[in-house]
FITORMAR-43577 format. One record per residue (C-alpha): x, y, z. Coordinates in steps of 0.5 Angstrom, whole numbers, padded with zeros to 4 digits, always signed. Layout:
BEGIN
XYZ/...
This chain:
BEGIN
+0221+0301+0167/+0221+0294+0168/+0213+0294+0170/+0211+0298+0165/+0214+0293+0159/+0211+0287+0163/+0205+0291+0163/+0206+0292+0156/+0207+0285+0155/+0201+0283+0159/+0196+0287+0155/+0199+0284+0148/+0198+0277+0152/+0191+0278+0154/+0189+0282+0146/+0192+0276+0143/+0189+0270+0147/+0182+0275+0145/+0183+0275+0138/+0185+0267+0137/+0180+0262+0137/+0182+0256+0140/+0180+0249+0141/+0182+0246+0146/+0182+0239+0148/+0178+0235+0154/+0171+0237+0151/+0174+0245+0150/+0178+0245+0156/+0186+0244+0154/+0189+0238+0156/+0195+0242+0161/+0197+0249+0162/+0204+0252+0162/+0209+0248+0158/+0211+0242+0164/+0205+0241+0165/+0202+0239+0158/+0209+0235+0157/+0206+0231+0163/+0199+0231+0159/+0196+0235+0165/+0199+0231+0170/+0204+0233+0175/+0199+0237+0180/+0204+0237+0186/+0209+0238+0183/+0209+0245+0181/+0216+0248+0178/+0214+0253+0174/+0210+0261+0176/+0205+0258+0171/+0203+0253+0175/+0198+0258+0179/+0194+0256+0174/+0193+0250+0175/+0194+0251+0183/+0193+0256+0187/+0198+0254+0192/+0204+0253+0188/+0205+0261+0188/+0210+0261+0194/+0213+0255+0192/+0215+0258+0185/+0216+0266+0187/+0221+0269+0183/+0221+0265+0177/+0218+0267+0171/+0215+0264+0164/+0213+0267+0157/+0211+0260+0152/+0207+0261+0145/+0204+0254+0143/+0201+0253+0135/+0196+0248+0135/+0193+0244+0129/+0186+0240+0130/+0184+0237+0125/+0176+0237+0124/+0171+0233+0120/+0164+0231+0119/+0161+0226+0115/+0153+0224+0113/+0150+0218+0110/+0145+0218+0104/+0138+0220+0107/+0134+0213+0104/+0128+0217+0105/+0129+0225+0105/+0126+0228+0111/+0123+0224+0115/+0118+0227+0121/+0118+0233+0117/+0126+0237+0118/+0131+0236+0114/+0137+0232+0111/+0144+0235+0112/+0148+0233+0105/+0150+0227+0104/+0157+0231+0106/+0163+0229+0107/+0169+0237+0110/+0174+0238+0112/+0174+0245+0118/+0178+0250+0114/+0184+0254+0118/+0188+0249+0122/+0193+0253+0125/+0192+0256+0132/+0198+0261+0137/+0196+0260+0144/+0200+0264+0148/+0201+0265+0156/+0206+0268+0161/+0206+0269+0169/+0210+0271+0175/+0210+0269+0182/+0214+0274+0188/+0214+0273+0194/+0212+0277+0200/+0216+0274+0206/+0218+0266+0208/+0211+0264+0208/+0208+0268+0203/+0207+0269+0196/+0203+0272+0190/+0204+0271+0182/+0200+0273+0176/+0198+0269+0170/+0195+0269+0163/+0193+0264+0160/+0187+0261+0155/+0184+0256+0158/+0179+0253+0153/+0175+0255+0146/+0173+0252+0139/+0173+0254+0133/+0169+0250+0126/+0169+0253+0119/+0165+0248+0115/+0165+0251+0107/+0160+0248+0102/+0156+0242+0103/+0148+0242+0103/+0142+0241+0107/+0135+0239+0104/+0128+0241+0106/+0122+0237+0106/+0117+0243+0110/+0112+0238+0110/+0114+0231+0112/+0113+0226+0107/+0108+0227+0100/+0108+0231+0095/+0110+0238+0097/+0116+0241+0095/+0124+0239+0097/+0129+0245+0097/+0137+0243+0097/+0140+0249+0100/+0149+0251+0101/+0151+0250+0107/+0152+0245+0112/+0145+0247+0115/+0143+0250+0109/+0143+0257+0112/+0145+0260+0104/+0138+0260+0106/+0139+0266+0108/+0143+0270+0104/+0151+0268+0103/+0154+0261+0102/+0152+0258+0108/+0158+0257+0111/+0157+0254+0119/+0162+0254+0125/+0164+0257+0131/+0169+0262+0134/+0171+0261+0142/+0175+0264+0145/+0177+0264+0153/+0182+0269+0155/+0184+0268+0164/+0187+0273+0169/+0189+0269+0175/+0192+0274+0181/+0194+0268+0187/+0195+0269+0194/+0199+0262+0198/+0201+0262+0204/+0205+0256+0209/+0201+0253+0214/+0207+0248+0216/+0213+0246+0213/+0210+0241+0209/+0202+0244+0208/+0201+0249+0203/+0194+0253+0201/+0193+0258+0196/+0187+0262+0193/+0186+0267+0186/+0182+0271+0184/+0180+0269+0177/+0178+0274+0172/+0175+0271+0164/+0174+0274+0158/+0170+0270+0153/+0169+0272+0145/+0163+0268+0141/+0161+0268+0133/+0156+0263+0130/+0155+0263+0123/+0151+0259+0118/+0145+0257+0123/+0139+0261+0121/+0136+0254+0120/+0134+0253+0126/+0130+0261+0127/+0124+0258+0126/+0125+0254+0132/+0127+0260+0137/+0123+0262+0143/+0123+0269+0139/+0119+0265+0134/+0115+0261+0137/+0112+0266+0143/+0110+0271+0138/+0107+0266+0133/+0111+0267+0128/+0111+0274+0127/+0118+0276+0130/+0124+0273+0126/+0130+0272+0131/+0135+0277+0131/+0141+0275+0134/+0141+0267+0133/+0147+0268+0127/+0152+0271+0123/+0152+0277+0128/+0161+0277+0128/+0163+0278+0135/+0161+0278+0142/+0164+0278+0149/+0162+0276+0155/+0165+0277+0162/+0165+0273+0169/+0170+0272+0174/+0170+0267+0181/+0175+0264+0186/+0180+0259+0185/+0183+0254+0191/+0188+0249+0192/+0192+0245+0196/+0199+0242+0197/+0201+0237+0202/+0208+0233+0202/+0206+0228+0205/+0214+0225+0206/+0220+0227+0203/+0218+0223+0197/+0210+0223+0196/+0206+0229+0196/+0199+0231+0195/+0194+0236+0191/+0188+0239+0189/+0185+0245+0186/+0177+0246+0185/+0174+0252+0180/+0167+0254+0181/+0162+0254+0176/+0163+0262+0173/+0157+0266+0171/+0158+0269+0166/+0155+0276+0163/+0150+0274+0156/+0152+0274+0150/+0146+0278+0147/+0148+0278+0140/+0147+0271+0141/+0141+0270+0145/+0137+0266+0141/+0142+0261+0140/+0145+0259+0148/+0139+0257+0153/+0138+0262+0158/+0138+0268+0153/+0145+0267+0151/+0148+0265+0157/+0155+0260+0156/+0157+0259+0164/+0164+0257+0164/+0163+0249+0168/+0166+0247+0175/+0173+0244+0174/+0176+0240+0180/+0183+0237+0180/+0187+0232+0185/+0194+0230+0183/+0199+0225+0187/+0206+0225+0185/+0211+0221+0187/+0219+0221+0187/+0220+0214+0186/+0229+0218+0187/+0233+0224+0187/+0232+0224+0179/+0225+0220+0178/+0218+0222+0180/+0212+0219+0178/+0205+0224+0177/+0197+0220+0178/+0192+0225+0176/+0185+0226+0176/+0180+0231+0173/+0173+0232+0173/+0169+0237+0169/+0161+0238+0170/+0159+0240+0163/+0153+0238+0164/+0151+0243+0170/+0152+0248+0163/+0145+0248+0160/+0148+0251+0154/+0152+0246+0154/+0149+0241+0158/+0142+0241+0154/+0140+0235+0150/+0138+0236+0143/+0132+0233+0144/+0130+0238+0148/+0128+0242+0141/+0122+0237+0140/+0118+0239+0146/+0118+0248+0143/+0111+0249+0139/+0114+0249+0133/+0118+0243+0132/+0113+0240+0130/+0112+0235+0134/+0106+0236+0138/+0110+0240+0144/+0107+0245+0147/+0113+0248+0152/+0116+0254+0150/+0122+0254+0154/+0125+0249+0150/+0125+0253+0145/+0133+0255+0143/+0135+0261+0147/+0130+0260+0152/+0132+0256+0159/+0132+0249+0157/+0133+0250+0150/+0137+0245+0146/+0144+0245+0147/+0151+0241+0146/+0149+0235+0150/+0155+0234+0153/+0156+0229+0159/+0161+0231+0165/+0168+0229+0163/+0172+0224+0168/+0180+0225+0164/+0185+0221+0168/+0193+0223+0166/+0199+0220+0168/+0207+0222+0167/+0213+0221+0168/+0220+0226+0169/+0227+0225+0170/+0234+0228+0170/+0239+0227+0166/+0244+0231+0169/+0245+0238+0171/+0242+0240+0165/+0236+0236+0162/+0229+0234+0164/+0226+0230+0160/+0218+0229+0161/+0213+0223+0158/+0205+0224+0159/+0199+0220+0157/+0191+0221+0159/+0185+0218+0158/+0177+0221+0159/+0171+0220+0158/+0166+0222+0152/+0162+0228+0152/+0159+0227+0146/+0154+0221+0147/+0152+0218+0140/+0144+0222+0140/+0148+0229+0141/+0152+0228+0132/+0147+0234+0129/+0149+0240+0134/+0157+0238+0134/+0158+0239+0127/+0159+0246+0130/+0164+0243+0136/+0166+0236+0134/+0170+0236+0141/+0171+0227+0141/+0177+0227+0143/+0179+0221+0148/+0186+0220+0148/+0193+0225+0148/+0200+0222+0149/+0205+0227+0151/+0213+0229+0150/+0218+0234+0152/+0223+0237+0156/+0227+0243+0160/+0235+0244+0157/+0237+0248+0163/+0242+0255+0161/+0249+0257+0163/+0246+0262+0166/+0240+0258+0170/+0234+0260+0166/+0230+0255+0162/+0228+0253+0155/+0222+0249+0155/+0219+0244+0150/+0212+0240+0150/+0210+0236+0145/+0201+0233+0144/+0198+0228+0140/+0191+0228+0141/+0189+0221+0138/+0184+0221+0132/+0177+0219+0135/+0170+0218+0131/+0163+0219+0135/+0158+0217+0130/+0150+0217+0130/+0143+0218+0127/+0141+0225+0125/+0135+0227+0131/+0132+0231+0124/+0132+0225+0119/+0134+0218+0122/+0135+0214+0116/+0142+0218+0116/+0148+0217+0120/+0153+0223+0122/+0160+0222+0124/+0165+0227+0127/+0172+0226+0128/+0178+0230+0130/+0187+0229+0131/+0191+0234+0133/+0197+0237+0134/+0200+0241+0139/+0208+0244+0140/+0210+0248+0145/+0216+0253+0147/+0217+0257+0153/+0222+0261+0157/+0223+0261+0165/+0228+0265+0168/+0229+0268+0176/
């Protein structure tokens, strides 16, 4: 009976993390995962003290066995775009987006998790988690985009709704995303010695896409471009929902070094995932979205019985994704850019087709936990990463404005009479603004800025 409700419960996990887009926040992917670790800002890699930890860490299965977790967390990202005033409206024969000035609709989110660990014998253990690890979501209602088709002279201008001025193509021309990322870790860890600790999951990943109001760019799709203007792209916009799916292997290791220092790392591999094929005029390689490679390492020290100290590290190679990697400029060199270019795979969808331009991201993280008593923890984070989003890149990111550098974290553990625990976390991602010159008329300046806010409860119980 108890199988079944977790069962139960595991699918009601896994349907609403599916159906809840998220936005996470290094680039698209969150800053932590499971309650502890976020209070920490993501730190806290060799100090595993939850059976959600596997997600982060394989190897933190044995150590954990027989706990389990349930948290839910309301995330609110605050997105807005700014344009300037065009001083000559499409220069070089594109067009202008507004002058706008919005604000991203729906601004609440509920991301769940849960997880379980068992052990097997003394030096053996396996555990199970859900979890949603990374997404966006931008809806840009109003504004306006201008067109001058033929560049510079007498020919007519058209002013259209939307941020792209897709109403071009029917509706009001309403532009964002929906991702959605849903993970199934099943982990095996294993001792080697007393103090070294390897693990290994198998990882399982869902993802769930939607694009609306970018019909404006059809012409410069490679089904357009490679049939002459004759074939209009199906599968460029406002098609609902697509899924995708992928898995892969995930590593880690724990070493206590000494009775007070311990070491960690975890590496994911870049997952191939399945195609978005309502979408495949869109994402480069015919709709392909891989999910990034992603390698962390931690260091924790327990400065004494009370006190631990954590210094992380965590790299993520975005740039190696070419639908998310690729330079917008990459359009200029497609037939119908006009530009003189002459290379069909650089049209959108085909393989070096414009992307997000996204640069790999470096995020360091530090946090500090202590006790107070038998019965609180309490926890502080903070973290620093590089910018993804390079000044050249604005046009694109209206779409997943991802600027954020900086979260500082809080939270704690209130240990029950009965021995489970009640968690809390709490995230400030500090408001950033990247701005730069539009690649389609470059006498007007973009700006994307984004602040959010995160709380998160979770309950742990053996």
């Amino acid at each position: 009976m108890q199988r079944i409700k977790l069962t139960r419960l595991a699918t009601a996990v896994a349907a609403l993390l599916l159906t809840t887009p998220l936005w996470a926040t290094n680039g698209y992917f969150t800053h932590g995962t499971g309650t502890k670790n976020k209070a920490l800002a993501g730190s806290g890699l060799a100090m595993p003290e939850d059976a959600i930890s596997i997600a982060n860490n394989p190897a933190a299965a044995l150590a954990n066995a027989g706990k389990y977790d349930l948290g839910l967390a309301v995330f609110s990202p605050a997105r807005h775009y700014q344009t300037s005033d065009s001083q000559v409206n499409g220069n070089y024969g594109a067009f202008t987006i507004g002058a706008n000035d919005i604000d991203s609709s729906k601004d609440y989110f509920f991301i769940p998790h849960m997880a379980g660990a068992w052990k097997i014998d003394d030096d053996s253990a396996w555990g199970v988690a859900f979890y949603g690890r990374g997404g966006m979501n931008t809806k840009w209602e109003g504004g306006t985009a201008t067109f001058d088709p033929d560049g510079p002279g007498p020919a007519p201008i058209m002013t259209l709704p939307g941020t792209y001025g897709a109403g071009l193509f029917g509706g009001n021309g309403t532009a964002g995303v929906d991702l959605s990322q849903a993970f199934l870790d099943i982990t095996y860890s294993r001792k080697l010695n007393e103090n070294f600790t390897y693990g290994i999951s198998l990882v399982g990943v869902a993802q769930v896409f939607a694009a609306r109001g970018v019909g404006t760019f059809a012409a410069y799709t490679n089904t357009f471009a490679s049939s002459g203007g004759t074939a209009f792209p199906e599968n460029l916009s406002n098609n609902g929902h697509d899924q995708s799916y992928g898995f892969t292997a995930k590593l880690g290791l724990l070493w206590d070094v000494t009775d007070t220092v311990s070491l960690a790392a975890s590496y994911q591999p870049k997952i191939n995932m399945s195609k978005f094929d309502k979408y495949s005029d869109l994402f480069a390689a015919n709709g392909t979205m891989d999910i990034p490679a992603d390698l962390k390492v931690g260091i924790t020290f327990k400065l004494n019985q009370d006190l631990a100290l954590n210094l992380d590290v965590e790299n993520i190679w975005y740039s190696d994704i070419p639908s998310v990697g690729n330079a917008f400029s990459n359009l200029f060199a497609c037939p119908t850019a006009g530009q003189g270019g002459t290379d069909l795979s650089s049209c959108l969808g085909a393989k070096n087709g414009a992307g997000f331009g996204w640069d790999d991201m470096m995020i360091y993280k530090v946090g500090a936990q202590w006790n107070t008593g038998d019965d609180w923890t309490w926890r502080l984070g903070y973290s620093i990463a590089d910018q993804p989003i390079g000044e050249s890149e604005v046009l694109f990111n209206i779409l997943a404005p991802g600027v954020i550098e900086q979260h500082i974290t809080f939270g704690f553990t209130r240990k029950l009479a009965s021995g489970n625990e009640l968690n809390m976390s709490l995230m400030r991602a500090l408001d950033h603004t990247v701005s730069g010159i539009s690649p389609l008329d470059p006498t007007q300046t973009i700006s994307l800025d984004m602040n959010q806010w995160e709380i998160e409860f979770s309950y742990g119980w053996r």
